[in-house]
N, C-alpha and C positions, 0 to 999 in steps of 0.2 A: 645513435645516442648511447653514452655510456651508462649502464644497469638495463637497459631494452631488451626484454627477450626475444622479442622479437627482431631484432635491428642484431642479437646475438644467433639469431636463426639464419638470416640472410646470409651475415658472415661464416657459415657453417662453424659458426664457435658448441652451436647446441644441436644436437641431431636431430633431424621430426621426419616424419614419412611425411616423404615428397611426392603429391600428384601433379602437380604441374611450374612451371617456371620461365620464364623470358627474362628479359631487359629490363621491364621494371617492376615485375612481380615475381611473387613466391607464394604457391599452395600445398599448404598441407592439413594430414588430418589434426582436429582436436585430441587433443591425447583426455580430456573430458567431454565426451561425446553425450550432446543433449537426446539422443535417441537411442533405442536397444538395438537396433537393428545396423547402427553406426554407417559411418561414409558420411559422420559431420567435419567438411574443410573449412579451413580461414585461408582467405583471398587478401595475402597482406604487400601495399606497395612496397618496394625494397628501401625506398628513400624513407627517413625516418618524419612524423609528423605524428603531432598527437587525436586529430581527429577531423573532420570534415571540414569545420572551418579553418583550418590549417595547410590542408594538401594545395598544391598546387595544380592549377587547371589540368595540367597535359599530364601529371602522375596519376590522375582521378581517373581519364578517361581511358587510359589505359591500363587502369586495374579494375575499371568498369568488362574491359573486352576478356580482361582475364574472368572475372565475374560470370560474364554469361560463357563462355568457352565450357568453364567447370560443372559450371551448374546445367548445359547440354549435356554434359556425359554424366552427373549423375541420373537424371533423366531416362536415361537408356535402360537405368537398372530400378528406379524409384518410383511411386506412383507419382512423387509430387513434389518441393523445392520449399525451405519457407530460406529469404532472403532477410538476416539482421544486423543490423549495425547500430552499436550503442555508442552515443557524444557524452562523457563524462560521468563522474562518479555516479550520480543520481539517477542515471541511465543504463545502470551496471558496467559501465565499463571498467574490466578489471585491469587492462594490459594498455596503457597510455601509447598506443601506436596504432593508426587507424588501417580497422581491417574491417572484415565480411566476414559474417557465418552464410553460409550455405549448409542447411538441414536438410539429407533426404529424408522424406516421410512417404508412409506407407499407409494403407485400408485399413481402418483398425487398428493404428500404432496407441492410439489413448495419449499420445503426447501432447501440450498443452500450450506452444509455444504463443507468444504474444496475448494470453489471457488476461483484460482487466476490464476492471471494472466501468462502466460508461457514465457518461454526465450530462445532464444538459446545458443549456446554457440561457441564463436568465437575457428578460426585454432587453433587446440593443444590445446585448452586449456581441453579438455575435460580430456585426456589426464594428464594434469597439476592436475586436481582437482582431478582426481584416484589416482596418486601417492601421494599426500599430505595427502589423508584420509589414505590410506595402509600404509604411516608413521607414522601419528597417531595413527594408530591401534597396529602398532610392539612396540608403547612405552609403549602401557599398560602389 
């Protein structure tokens, strides 16, 4: 897609450190890496979509195999992986092309990733909000 920089990365229009790559993926590092200790990748399909509800089934799972492929090797080197993927503005998505962070994290990094605040959820409602996704889910 035209102005995508990611979809400019694939095309080698933009240069990034490349850790891994196939047929339908492209990994490389964050050039704003959420940790000090760095080796934060984005696991980006090469076909261009804007995010989960978009990708098509067989690019998904095959940027799923790229997902965990990476996120084994940093393993080797990390104590630990945190796995994120944001759908839309509201969800910080900054770059309208759906990809994976893959964070290594470390003992003691003090890093803070997916921190919020919790809620309950009043009578029935819980309830309420099950049935309305399980509606959602039979429309597709």
């Amino acid at each position: 897609m035209e102005g995508c920089v990611f979809c400019k990365i694939v095309n080698n229009e933009i240069p990034c450190a490349k850790v891994y790559e196939d047929d339908y993926t492209i990994a490389f590092l964050d050039i704003a890496p959420a940790t000090p200790r760095k080796g934060h990748v984005l696991v980006v399909p090469k076909q261009h979509c804007e995010n989960l509800s978009d990708v098509e089934d067989d690019v998904l799972a095959n940027t799923i195999k790229a997902v965990k492929k990476v996120a084994k090797a940093l393993m080797k080197y990390a104590d630990g992986v945190n796995l994120v993927q944001n759908n839309g503005e509201a969800a910080n998505q900054l770059v309208k092309h759906l990809h994976f962070h893959l964070v290594p994290r470390f003992k003691q990094d003090n890093v803070k990733l997916g921190t919020w605040e919790t809620f309950t959820y009043n009578d029935g409602e819980i309830g309420e909000i099950a049935e309305k996704i399980k509606k959602f889910l039979n429309e597709n």
